[in-house]
C-alpha positions in Angstrom: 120.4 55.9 87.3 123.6 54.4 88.1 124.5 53.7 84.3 123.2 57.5 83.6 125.6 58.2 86.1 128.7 56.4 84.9 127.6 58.1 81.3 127.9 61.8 82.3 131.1 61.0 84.5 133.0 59.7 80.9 131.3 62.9 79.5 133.0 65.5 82.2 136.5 63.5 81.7 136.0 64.5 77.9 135.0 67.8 78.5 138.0 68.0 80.6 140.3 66.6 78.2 139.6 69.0 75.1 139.7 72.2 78.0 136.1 72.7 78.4 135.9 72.4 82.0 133.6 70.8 83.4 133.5 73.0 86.0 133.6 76.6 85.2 134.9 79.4 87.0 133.1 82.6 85.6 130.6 83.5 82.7 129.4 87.7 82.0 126.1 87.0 80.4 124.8 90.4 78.6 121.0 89.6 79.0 118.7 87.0 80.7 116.3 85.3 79.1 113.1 87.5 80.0 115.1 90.7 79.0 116.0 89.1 75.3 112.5 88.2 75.2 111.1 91.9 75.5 114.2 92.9 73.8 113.3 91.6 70.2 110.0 90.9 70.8 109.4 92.1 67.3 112.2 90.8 65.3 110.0 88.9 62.4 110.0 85.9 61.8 112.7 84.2 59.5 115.2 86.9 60.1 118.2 87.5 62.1 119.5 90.5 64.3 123.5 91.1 63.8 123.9 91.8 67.3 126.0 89.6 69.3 125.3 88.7 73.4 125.6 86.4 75.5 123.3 84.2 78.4 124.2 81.6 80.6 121.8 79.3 82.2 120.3 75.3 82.4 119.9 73.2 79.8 116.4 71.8 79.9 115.6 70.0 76.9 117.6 69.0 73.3 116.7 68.1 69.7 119.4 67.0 67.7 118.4 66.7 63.8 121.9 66.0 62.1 123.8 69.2 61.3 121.2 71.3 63.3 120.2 71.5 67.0 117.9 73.1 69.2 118.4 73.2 72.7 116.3 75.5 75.6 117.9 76.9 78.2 116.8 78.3 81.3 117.7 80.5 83.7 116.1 82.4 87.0 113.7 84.7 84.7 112.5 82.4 81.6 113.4 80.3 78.9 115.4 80.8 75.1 116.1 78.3 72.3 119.2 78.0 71.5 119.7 77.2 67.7 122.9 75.5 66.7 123.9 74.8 63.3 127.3 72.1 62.4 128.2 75.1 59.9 128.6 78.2 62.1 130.0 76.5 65.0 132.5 74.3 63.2 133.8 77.6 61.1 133.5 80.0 63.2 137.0 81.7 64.3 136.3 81.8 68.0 135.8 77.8 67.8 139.7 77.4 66.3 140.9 74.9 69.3 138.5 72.7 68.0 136.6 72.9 71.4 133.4 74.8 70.6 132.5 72.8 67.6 129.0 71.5 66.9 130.1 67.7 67.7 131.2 68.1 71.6 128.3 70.3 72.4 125.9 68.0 70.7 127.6 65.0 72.2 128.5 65.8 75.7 125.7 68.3 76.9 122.9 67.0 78.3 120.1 68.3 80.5 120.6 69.3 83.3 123.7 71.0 82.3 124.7 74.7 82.7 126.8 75.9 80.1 127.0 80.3 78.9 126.3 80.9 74.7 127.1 83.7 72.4 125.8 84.8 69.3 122.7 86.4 67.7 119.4 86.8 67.5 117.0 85.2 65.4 113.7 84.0 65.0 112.5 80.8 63.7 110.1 80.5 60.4 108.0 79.3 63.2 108.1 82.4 65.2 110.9 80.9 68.3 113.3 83.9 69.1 116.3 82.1 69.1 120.1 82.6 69.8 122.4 81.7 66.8 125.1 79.7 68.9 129.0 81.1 67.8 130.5 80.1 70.9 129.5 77.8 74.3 131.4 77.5 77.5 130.3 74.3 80.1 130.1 75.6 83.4 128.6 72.9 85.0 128.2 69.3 84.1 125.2 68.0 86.0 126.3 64.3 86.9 122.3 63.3 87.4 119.4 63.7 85.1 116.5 66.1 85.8 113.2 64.6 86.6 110.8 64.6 83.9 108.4 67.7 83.9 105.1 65.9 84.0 105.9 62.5 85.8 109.0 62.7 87.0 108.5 64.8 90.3 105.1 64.1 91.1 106.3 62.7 94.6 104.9 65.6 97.1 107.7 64.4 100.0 110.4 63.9 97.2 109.1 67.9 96.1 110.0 69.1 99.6 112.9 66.3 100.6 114.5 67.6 97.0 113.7 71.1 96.6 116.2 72.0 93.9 114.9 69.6 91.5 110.8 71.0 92.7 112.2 74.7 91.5 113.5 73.2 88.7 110.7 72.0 86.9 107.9 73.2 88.5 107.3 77.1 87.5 105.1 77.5 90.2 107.4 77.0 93.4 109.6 79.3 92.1 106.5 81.5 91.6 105.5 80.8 95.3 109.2 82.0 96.6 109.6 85.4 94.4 106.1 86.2 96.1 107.2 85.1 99.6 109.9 87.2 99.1 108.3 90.1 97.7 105.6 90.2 100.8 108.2 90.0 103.1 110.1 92.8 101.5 106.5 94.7 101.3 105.9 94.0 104.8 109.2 95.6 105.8 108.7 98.5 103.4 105.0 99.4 104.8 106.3 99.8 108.6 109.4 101.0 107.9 107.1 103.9 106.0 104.9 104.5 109.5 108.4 104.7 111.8 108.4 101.3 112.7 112.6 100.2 113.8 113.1 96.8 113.2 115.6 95.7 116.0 116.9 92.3 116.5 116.0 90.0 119.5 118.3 86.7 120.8 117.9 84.0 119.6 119.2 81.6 122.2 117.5 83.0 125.5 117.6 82.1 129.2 114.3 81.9 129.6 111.9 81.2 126.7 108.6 83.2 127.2 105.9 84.9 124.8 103.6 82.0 123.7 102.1 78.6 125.1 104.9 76.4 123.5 107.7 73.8 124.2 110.9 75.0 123.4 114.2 73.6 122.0 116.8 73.0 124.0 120.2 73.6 124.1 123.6 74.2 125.6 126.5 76.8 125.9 129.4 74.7 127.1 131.6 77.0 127.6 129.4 78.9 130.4 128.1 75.4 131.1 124.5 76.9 130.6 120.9 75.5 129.3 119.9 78.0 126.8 116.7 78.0 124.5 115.9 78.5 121.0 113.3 81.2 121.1 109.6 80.4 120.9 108.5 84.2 120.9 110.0 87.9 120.1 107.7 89.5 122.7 109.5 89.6 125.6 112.7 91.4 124.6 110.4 93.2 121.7 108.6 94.7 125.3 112.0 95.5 127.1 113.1 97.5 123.7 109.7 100.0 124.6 110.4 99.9 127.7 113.8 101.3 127.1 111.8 104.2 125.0 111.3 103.1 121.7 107.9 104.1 121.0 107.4 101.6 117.1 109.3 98.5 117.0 109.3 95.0 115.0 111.1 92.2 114.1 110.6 89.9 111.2 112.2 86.6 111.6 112.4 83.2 112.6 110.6 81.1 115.7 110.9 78.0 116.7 109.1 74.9 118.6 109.2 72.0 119.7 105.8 70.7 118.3 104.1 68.4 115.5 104.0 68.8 111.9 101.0 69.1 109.8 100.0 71.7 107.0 99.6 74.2 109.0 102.6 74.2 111.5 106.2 73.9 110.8 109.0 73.4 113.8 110.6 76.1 112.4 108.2 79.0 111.3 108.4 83.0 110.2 106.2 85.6 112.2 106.4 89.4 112.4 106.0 91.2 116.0 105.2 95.1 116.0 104.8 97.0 119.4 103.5 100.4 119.4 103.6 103.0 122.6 100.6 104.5 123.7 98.3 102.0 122.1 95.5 99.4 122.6 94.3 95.9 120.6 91.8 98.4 118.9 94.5 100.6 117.0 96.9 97.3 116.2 93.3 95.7 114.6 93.1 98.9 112.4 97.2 98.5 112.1 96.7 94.7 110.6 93.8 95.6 108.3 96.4 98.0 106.8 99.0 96.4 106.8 97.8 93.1 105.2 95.3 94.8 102.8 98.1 96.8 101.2 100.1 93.8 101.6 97.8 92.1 99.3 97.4 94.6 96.9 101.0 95.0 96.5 101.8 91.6 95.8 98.3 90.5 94.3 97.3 93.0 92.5 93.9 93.5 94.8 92.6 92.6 98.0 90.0 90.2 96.7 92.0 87.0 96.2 91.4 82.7 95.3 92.2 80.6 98.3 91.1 76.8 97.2 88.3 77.9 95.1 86.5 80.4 97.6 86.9 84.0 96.8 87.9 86.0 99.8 88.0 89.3 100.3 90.7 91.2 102.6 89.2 94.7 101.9 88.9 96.5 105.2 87.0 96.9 107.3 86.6 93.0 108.6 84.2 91.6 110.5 85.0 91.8 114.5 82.6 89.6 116.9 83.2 88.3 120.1 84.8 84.9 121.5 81.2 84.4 123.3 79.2 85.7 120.3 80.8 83.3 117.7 80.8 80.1 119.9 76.8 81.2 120.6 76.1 81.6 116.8 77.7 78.3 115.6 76.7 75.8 118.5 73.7 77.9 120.0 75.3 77.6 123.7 75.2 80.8 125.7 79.0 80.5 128.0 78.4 83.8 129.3 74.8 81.8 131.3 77.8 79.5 133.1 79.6 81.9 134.8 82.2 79.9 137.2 79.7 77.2 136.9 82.3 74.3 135.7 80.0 71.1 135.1 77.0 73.2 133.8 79.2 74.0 130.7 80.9 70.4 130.2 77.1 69.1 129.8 76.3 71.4 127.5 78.8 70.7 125.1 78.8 67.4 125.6 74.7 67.9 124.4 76.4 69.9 121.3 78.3 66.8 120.2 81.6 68.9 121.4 84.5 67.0 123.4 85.8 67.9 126.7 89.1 67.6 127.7 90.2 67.1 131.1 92.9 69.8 130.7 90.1 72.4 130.1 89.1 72.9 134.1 87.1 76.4 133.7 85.4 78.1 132.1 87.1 79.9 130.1 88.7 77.2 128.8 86.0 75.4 127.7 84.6 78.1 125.7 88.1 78.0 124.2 87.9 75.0 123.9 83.9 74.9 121.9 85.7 77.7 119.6 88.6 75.8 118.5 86.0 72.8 117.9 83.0 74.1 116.1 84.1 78.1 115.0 87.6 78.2 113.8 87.3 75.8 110.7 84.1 77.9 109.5 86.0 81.5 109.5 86.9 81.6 105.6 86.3 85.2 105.4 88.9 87.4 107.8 87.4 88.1 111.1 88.6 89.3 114.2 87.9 87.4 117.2 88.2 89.7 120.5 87.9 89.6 124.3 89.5 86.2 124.8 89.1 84.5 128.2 92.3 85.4 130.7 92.9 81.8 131.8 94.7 81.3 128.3 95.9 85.1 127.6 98.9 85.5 130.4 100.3 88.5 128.8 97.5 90.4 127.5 95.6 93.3 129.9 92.8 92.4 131.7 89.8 93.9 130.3 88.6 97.3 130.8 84.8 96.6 131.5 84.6 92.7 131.1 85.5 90.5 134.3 87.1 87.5 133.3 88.4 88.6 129.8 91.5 90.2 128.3 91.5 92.7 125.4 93.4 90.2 123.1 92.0 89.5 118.9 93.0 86.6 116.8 92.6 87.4 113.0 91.1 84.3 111.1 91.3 84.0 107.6 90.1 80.4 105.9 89.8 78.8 109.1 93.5 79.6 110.1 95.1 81.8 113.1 96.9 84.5 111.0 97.4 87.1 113.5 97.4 87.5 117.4 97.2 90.3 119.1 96.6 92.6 122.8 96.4 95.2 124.8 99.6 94.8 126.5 100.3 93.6 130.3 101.8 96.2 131.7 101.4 95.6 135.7 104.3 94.2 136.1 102.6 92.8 139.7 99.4 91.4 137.7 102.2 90.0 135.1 104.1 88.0 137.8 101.0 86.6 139.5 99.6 85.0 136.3 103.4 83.7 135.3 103.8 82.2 138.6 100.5 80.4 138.4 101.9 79.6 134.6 105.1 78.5 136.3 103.3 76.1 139.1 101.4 74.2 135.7 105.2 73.8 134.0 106.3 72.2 137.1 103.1 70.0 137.3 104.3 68.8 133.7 102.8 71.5 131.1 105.8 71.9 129.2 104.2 73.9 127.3 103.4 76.7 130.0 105.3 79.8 130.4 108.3 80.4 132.9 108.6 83.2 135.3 111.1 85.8 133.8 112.6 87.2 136.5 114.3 90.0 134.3 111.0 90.8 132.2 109.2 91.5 135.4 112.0 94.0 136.7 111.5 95.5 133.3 107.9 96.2 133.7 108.7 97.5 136.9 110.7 99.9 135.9 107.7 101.0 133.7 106.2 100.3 130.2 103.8 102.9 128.5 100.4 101.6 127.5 101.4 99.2 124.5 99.6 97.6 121.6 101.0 94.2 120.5 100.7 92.4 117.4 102.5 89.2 116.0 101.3 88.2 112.4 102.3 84.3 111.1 104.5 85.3 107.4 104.3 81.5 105.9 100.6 81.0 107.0 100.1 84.6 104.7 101.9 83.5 102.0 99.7 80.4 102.0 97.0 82.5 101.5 98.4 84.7 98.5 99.8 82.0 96.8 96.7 79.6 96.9 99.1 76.8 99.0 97.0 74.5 100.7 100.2 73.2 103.1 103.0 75.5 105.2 105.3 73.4 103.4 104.5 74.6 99.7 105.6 78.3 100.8 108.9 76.9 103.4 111.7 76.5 100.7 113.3 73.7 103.3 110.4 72.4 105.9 111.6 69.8 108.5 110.9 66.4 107.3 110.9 62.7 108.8 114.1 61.1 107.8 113.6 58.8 104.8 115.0 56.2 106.7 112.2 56.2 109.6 110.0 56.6 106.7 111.2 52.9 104.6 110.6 51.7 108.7 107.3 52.7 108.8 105.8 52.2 105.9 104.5 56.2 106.0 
C-alpha cells in the first residue's frame, strides 16, 4: 500500500508539472451518467452521435490496449465507458499544450481518480454507449487504491469504520441511503399534508425526560451548568400543545447512553407526532396510514421481503392485548395473579422464563414474560395495547382497566417500531408517578426518569386530551431495505475504536 502510495504521489507531482492539477477547482458537466444513458438509448450500434457534452465523475476500472483505452466512470447516478483513442486525443485542437494527450491520461489516471471528459457519443460494435474522449481535466487524484469490488471490502466493520469506500463499491448501500432519504422526505411530506408543524425541540436540556434511558452528559461552562443530550422529544413536543398547537412533530435525532447491537445505535433517528383532542386509538389508525403509504411510496406496495418472510403492512393490523399475547404464547393467565407477586414468579419459572430481581410486580413480570417469549415471534405488524402502568409513567391510566395505561407498541419482525399513548395529562397523577420514578434514580436506576419541575407547571396550566406517537426512522428503513443490522441503514454508526479492538482480539 505504501509503494501504491509513493506511486500516485510521483503521478500528482506530474500532473502538476504539465498543469493538470491534481486538484481541481471546478468542472460543468452537461449530463450524468443515467441521463446519457436514457438519452441515446437507441443510438445503434457502431455509430457515433456528433453531439458534444461533457461528465465528470470516478474512475472505476481501465483497459489500456496500445493506441486505444477504455475506461468506466462513475458518478452518483450510474456508470459510462469512456473510449479513448491515441489519434483523437493527440490531434485534437483543444489538446495543443500537450496536456490532454492520450499518453498522460493513460499513464497517470488510475482508479480511484476523479477527473471531467468531453466529447461524443458513440456506441461500441458490442453495443457499450460510450463517450468519444476529446478533452479530460483531473480533478482529483485519489492517493489510495479502491478496494476491489468482490474481495476487497468484504470486512462488515471495515464497511461501516470506512463508509466511503462501502458506497463506493457496493451499489447497494448507496441504494439503502437514497431510500432512507426518500422515506424520511415521505414521512415529512404525508404530515405536513394532514397539518402536522414540525417544530424543533433542544437538544441540550436541563432535565432529560420522555423514555426509560441513561442520558449523556455534558457541560455549559460558561453558565457552569450540567446539561443533557436529549433521550426524548416528548416533553417539550407536550409544552408546544400545551401552548395551542393542536398537530405537531419533530423528525430528528436521539440519543443514549446504552449498548450497541443490531438493533440499537447510541445515536438513533425517531419521529414524535402529538395531536390535540386525541387518544392511542386515533394515533394507531394515524401509524397504519402513515407507514402503509410510507411503504408504498418508497416500495412500490405494502407487501414487502424482510429476510425471506413476506410481510404485509396493508392495514388494518392485528391489535391484541399485553395479557392476551403473553397467554397465547406461554399459556400463563397474568390477569389470575392480580398483586399476587410470588404466584406469578413460579409460574414462569414453570414456563422455562427467567425472573429478574428488578421485576418486583406484577406488571413487570408480565412485561417481563412478553419481552421473553412474544416479541421475537411478532413478524407480521401487530399492535400491542394496554400496557401495565408500572413501566408507562407518561401514558394515561386506563379508562376501564385498573392497573393498565392506554399505551400500543407496534411490532413488526420481532422489533419495537413504534410507541405510542393516550397522553398524561393530570399534571397531579404525572408528578406522583415521576417522583416515585425519581426515588428509583436516586436508589441507582439511572435509567429512570427525573421530576421536571417545569413540565409539571405546564400540565398545570392545562393540556387538551392528547394522542402521542414516536415511530423509530432507522429501525423502518431496516425493514424497507431488507437490512438485517441498524448499522446497514446509519451512514456513520458509533463504533469501538480499532485500537480497543487489536486489544481484544474482538
Amino acid at each position: 500500500m505504501s509503494e501504491l502510495r509513493d506511486t500516485r504521489l510521483e503521478k500528482a507531482k506530474v500532473l502538476q508539472s504539465i498543469g493538470q492539477g491534481p486538484y481541481g477547482l471546478n468542472f460543468r458537466p452537461s449530463h450524468s451518467a443515467n441521463a446519457l444513458q436514457k438519452k441515446y438509448a437507441d443510438l445503434p450500434n457502431g455509430e457515433e452521435k456528433n453531439e458534444e457534452v461533457s461528465i465528470a465523475g470516478r474512475i472505476t476500472s481501465r483497459r489500456v490496449m496500445g493506441k486505444l483505452a477504455f475506461f468506466t466512470l462513475f458518478d452518483e447516478t450510474g456508470t459510462i465507458q469512456l473510449f479513448l483513442e491515441k489519434a483523437t486525443l493527440n490531434h485534437n485542437e483543444n489538446s495543443q499544450k500537450n496536456q490532454n494527450n492520450f499518453e498522460n491520461i493513460t499513464s497517470l489516471v488510475d482508479s480511484g481518480d476523479w477527473i471531467g471528459v468531453s466529447g461524443i457519443l458513440r456506441r461500441t460494435d458490442r453495443g457499450e454507449l460510450s463517450i468519444k474522449v476529446f478533452e479530460w481535466s483531473m480533478l482529483s487524484k485519489s492517493l489510495q487504491p479502491l478496494p476491489d469490488k468482490w474481495h476487497g471490502l468484504a470486512d462488515v466493520e471495515k464497511r461501516y469504520r470506512q463508509r466511503y469506500l462501502d458506497l463506493i463499491v457496493n451499489p447497494q448501500s448507496r441504494k439503502t441511503f437514497k431510500t432512507r432519504a426518500l422515506l424520511v422526505s415521505s414521512i415529512r411530506r404525508w404530515l405536513d399534508e394532514k397539518d402536522f408543524l414540525e417544530i424543533e425541540t433542544p437538544v441540550l436540556q436541563s432535565e432529560a425526560g420522555g423514555a426509560d434511558a441513561r442520558p449523556f452528559i455534558t457541560h455549559h461552562n460558561t453558565l457552569d451548568l450540567p446539561l443533557y443530550l436529549r433521550i426524548a422529544t416528548e416533553l417539550h413536543l407536550k409544552r408546544l400543545v400545551v401552548g395551542g398547537f393542536q398537530r405537531v412533530y419533530e423528525l430528528g435525532r436521539i440519543f443514549r447512553n446504552e449498548g450497541i447491537s443490531t438493533r440499537h445505535n447510541p445515536e438513533f433517528t425517531s419521529v414524535e407526532i402529538y395531536e390535540a383532542f386525541a387518544d392511542y386509538f386515533d394515533m394507531m389508525e394515524l401509524t397504519e396510514k402513515l407507514l402503509s403509504s410510507v411503504c408504498k411510496k418508497v416500495c412500490g406496495s405494502t407487501k414487502i421481503i424482510y429476510q425471506q418472510e413476506e410481510i404485509d403492512l396493508t392495514p388494518p393490523w392485528r391489535r391484541a392485548t399485553m395479557h392476551e399475547l403473553v397467554e397465547e404464547f406461554t399459556g400463563i393467565d397474568f390477569e389470575l395473579f392480580r398483586d399476587n407477586v410470588e404466584d406469578a414468579k413460579a409460574s414462569m419459572l414453570r414456563g422455562g422464563l427467567q425472573v429478574p430481581d428488578k421485576a418486583d410486580t406484577v406488571g413487570r413480570l408480565l412485561n417481563e414474560a412478553f419481552e421473553q417469549a412474544v416479541e421475537p415471534k411478532l413478524l407480521q405488524p401487530t399492535f400491542v395495547i394496554d400496557y401495565p402502568i408500572e413501566i408507562s409513567p407518561l401514558a394515561r391510566k386506563h379508562r376501564a382497566k385498573k392497573g393498565l395505561v392506554e399505551r400500543f407498541e407496534l411490532f413488526i419482525v420481532g422489533r419495537e417500531t413504534a410507541n405510542a399513548f393516550s397522553e398524561l395529562i393530570d399534571p397531579i397523577d404525572q408528578k406522583e408517578r415521576l417522583l416515585l420514578q425519581q426515588e428509583k434514580k436516586e436508589a441507582g436506576d439511572l435509567e429512570a426518569h427525573s421530576l421536571d419541575e417545569d413540565f409539571i407547571n405546564a400540565l398545570e396550566v392545562g393540556m387538551p386530551p392528547t394522542g402521542g406517537l414516536g415511530i423509530g426512522i432507522d429501525r423502518f428503513v431496516m425493514l424497507l431495505t431488507d437490512s438485517p443490522s441498524i448499522r446497514d441503514v446509519i451512514a456513520f454508526p458509533l463504533l469501538r475504536p480499532e485500537s480497543n479492538l487489536k486489544q481484544t482480539g474482538k
